[in-house]
C-alpha positions, 0 to 999 in steps of 0.5 A: 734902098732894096738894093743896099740891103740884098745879100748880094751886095758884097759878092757884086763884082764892083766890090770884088775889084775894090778889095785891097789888102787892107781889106784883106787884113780886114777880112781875116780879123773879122774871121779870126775866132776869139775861141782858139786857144792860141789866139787867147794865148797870144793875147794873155802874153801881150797883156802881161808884157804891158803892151799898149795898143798904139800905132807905134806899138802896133808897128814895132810889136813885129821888129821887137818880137823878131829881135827876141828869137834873134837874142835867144838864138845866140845865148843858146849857141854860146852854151852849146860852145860850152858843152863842146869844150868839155867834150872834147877835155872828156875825150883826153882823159878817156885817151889817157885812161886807154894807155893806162890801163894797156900798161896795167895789163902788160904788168899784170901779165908778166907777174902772173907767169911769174908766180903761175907755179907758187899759186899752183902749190898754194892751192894744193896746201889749201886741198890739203887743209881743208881736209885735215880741217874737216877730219878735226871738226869730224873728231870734235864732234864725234867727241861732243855727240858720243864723249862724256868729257870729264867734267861731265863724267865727274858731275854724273858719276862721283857722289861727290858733286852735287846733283845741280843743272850741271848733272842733268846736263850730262845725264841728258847728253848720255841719254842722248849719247845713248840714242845716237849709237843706234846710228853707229851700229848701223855700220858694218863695224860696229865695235866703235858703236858697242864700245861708246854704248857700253860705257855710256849705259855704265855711266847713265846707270850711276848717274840714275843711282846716284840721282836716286840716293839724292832724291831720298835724302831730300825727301828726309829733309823735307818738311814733311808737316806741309812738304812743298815739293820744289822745283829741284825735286820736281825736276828729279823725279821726273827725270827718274820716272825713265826708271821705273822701279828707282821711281816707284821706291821713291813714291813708296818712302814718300808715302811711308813718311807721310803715312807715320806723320799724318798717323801722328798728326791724327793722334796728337788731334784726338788726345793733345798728346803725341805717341811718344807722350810729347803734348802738344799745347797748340791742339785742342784734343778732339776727345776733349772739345766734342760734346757729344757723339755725332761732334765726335765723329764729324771733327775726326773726319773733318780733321781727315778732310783737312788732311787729305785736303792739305795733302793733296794740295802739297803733293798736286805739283809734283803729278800735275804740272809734270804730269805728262812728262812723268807718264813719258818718262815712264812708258820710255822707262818701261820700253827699255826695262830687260824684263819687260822686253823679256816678259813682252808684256807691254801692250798690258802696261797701264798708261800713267794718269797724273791725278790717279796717282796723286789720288793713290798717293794722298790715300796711302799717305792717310792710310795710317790715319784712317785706320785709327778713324776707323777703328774709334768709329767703329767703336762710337757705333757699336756703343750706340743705343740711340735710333736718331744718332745711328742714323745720323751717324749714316748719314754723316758717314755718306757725306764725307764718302761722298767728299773724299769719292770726289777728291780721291776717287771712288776706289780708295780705300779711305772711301771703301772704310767709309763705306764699310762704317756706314754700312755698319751705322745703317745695321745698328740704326736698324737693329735699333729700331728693330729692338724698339719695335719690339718692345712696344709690342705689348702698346700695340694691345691698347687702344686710346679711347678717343680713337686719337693715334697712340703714343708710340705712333707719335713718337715714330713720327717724331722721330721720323721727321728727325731722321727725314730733316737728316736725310734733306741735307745728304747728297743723294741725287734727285732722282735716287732720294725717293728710292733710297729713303724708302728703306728708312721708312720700312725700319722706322714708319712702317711697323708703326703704322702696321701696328695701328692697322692692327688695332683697328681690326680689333674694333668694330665700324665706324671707330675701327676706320675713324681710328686708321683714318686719324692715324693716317692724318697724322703720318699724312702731315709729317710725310707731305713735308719734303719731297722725297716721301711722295710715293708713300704719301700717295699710299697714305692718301689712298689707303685714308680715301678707302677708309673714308668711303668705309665711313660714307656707308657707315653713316649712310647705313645710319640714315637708312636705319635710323629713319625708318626707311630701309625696308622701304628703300631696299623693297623699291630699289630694283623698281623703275618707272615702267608700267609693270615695276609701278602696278608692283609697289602696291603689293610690297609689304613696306608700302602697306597702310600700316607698314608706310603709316610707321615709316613716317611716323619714324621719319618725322621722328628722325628728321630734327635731330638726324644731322646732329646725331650722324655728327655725333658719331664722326665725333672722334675723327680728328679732322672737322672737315672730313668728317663734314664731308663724309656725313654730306656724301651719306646724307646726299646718298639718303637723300637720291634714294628718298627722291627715288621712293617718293617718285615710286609712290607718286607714280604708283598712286596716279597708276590706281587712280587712272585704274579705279577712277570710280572708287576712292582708293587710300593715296600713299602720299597721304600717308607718307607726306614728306618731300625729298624738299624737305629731307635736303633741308633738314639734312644740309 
């Protein structure tokens, strides 16, 4: 059985001598792989092909598969026999073609020596055009780069053709014209370039006149109460800015227009009426509609404002949308102009700026008009008599020269006369006030009796907060309104204020200080309401803290007197809690028997009433609190100093006391038995 089963079994030679080839067969399917791919395959395609694993398929699956090739092979032959027949009918017709083309050849051959001679002479014509060709397109565009033709001659030149786009065509092919013989007269002869220069310069100086005629009348027949300059206009003058001076006597008639219309207008809206005497029945006179002096005043300028406004916004298009061509034009104009080549002052020309001259335009155009402004303001201030109104009118008058500076610049001159009225307006607010100051000179003398500020002060500060709620809607920048209201105030508070300075030195303390100090109160509430009095303000407050402290030491003198204690306080004063100051004390004569017996005696009869009284004489100053607090710093002051007296005689009775302690020796406290304790109580 171990024999059956040993590994050496199929290698005996017993079995070698038995194999066969069945069992050869045998053996290469067992060692087939069921992994190849090609084993796979071949079993995929018996699969598809329905084969049946029989022993009659099994022996004819070679004979059939045999047979297939067999099949195969043929039909592949017969297609090849295909493919030859039709090479070969390829290569008929190839040979066909070959002959052909060897006749073709031999023709072509013979009629090129044929016609050899007439082509030769037909490419000598052919030279020949070509330059008579390039000689014509030279002549033509010579004539189109350096000729007017005739219809362009005509639409530059004759005043009879209409300036249209068919004469700003010439008049640029001419200025061309004109560049372009710069090149000519780069040549040895240069007669043909002096020659088209000549007459090209002849015909641009017509076609310039002629375009500046134009340009004037359609400014006539403009419509001058609100022009809209168009774009034919536009157009034009700025194609006439390469003539300076055609350009600047346009802007010149355009402004003397303009001048007589707006003068007109402003008339018409000040009487109804015009010069000639026409009314006009639309327009509410000014002079009729405004109630009083300062609406007088702010509808003509505020007709101005409209006017300039208006003005401006009709004439922005011709300097604004064109601007840098007109500045072009007139550098290019200024460069070519004979007297400045002459003068050779270019580098001293002023480069055009669109909005200036707009801005010199629109002032020029209200010249007219701001002259008759003027001329009524100026007539409306000096009448004047009222501070309040003059100051007003100032401050009126800066608005709107801070308007038109923004719309037309600082230099104009409608701003400079605005500058001038109200520096006039600001005179007069002056003389005003100064004449008003004057004649309260005799008020200055009386002094009310209950030391509340006069009448004349009151009156200044009303007028004052009149005056500041002007100024809070000027235009003056932040940081300069301080600055520039503080003139305002030395015209109109500080004389005032001067005045009750005055008074009060001719009255004796306290009511002298109460009185300074209730004036200041009073300036104090009207200045701390807007923010650009903070610096006087300032000054009120310090100048009010000194008068205070003034009263402080008044009242404190009253306690000091009124209680008796004086002489005591004043004789202990220097004196500390050393040794040698304490042995001085029995020796002062306020701190004798006598002397201290009566200073107590006093006191007590000053206590019960002593806060009552020193209120009393605080009676007059205005502000309760104040006063409260004043009166508290002099009792507080009395009160340190009555804690220092009481200090010094206690000390001084236990220094006698320690030296004579066998005798009785007279206590101070006895005889002076009140506490600070109880000064603090009654005065608080």
């Amino acid at each position: 059985m171990s024999k059956l089963l040993s590994p050496q079994t199929p290698s005996s030679p017993s079995f070698v001598k038995g194999s066969n080839p069945l069992t050869s067969k045998v053996t290469g399917v067992l060692s087939a792989s069921y992994a190849d791919t090609e084993f796979r395959d071949s079993l995929a395609l018996l699969d598809e092909r329905g084969v049946h694993s029989t022993a009659e398929t099994r022996r004819q699956l070679r004979l059939d598969l045999q047979k297939e090739v067999i099949d195969s092979n043929g039909e592949i032959i017969n297609e090849f026999a295909k493919v030859a027949q039709q090479l070969r009918r390829i290569g008929t017709t190839i040979g066909k073609l070959n002959e052909s083309y060897l006749e073709i050849k031999s023709q072509i051959s013979a009629a090129q020596g044929a016609t050899s001679a007439a082509l030769q002479e037909a490419s000598q014509l052919m030279t020949q055009r070509q330059q008579v060709e390039r000689k014509q397109a030279l002549l033509m565009s010579f004539n189109f780069t350096f000729v007017l033709n005739e219809d362009e001659t005509a639409a530059l030149t004759l005043t009879s053709e209409p300036v249209d786009d068919r004469f700003f065509v010439a008049l640029q092919k001419a200025k061309k014209i004109s560049q372009d013989c710069e090149v000519l007269l780069g040549f040895e002869n240069q007669t043909l370039g002096l020659e088209v220069m000549e007459q090209t310069t002849k015909h641009l100086n017509q076609g310039f006149q002629k375009l500046y005629r134009w340009v004037q009348r359609e400014l006539k027949t403009l419509n001058l109460e609100n022009p809209q300059i168009g774009s034919s206009i536009r157009g034009a003058l700025r194609v006439l800015a390469e003539r300076p001076t055609l350009f600047q006597n346009c802007l010149d008639f355009l402004a003397e227009a303009r001048e007589h219309v707006l003068s007109d207008s402003f008339y018409t809206a000040l009487t109804g009426s015009s010069r000639a005497g026409a009314v006009d029945a639309s327009v509410k006179p000014i002079e009729l509609a405004a109630h009083d002096t300062l609406r007088y005043v702010g509808d003509m300028l505020a007709w101005a404002h409209s006017a300039a406004v208006g003005e401006r916004e009709a004439l922005e298009v011709l300097f604004i949308s064109d601007g840098d061509e007109i500045a072009k034009g007139l550098q290019a104009g200024r460069e070519n102009e004979l007297w400045r080549l002459v003068a050779d002052d270019g580098d001293n020309a002023v480069d055009f700026n669109p909005v200036t001259a707009l801005n010199e335009l629109v002032d020029r155009d209200m010249s007219g008009a701001a002259r008759t402004l003027r001329q009524r303001i100026e007539q409306v201030t000096q009448t004047n008599e009222e501070i309040i109104l003059a100051y007003k009118l100032a401050n009126l008058l800066n608005f709107y020269k801070s308007t038109f500076s923004k719309l037309l610049g600082p230099g104009s001159s409608l701003v400079d006369s605005l500058e001038a009225l109200e520096s006039e307006a600001l005179r007069q607010f002056r003389s005003l006030a100064r004449d008003h100051v004057a004649t309260l000179q005799g008020d200055f003398q009386h002094t009310p009796g209950d030391l509340r500020p006069p009448d004349f002060l009151l009156d200044a500060l009303e007028q004052l907060s009149a005056i500041m709620v002007t100024y809070e809607t000027s235009l003056t920048a932040e940081g300069d309104r301080e600055a520039d209201f503080e003139p305002i105030l030395a015209e109109i508070f500080d004389p005032f204020l001067s005045g009750c300075s005055n008074m009060a030195r001719s009255m004796s303390p306290p009511s002298s200080q109460i009185f300074l100090i209730n004036c200041l109160l009073v300036a104090k509430t009207t200045l701390s309401r807007y923010s650009f009095t903070k610096s006087r303000l300032s000054q009120l407050l310090a100048r009010t803290e000194k008068e205070k402290e003034h009263l402080v030491d008044g009242q404190y003198e009253f306690f000091r007197i009124e209680s008796g204690l004086d002489p005591l306080i004043g004789s202990l004063a220097d004196l500390d809690d050393t040794k040698e100051s304490v042995a001085k004390v029995a020796s002062l004569d306020a701190v004798q028997m006598q002397a201290l017996t009566r200073a107590s005696q006093t006191l007590d009869n000053f206590l019960p009433s002593a806060l009552m009284d020193a209120v009393e004489n605080m009676r007059h100053l205005q502000d309760a609190k104040l006063a409260r607090d004043i009166t508290e710093k002099a009792a507080e002051r009395f009160c340190v100093d009555f804690e220092h007296v009481e200090e010094m005689l206690m000390l001084a009775d236990d220094l006698a006391e320690g030296e004579d302690a066998g005798t009785e020796v007279q206590s101070l406290r006895v005889l002076f038995p009140r506490t600070s304790g109880e000064i603090r109580v009654l005065l608080s």
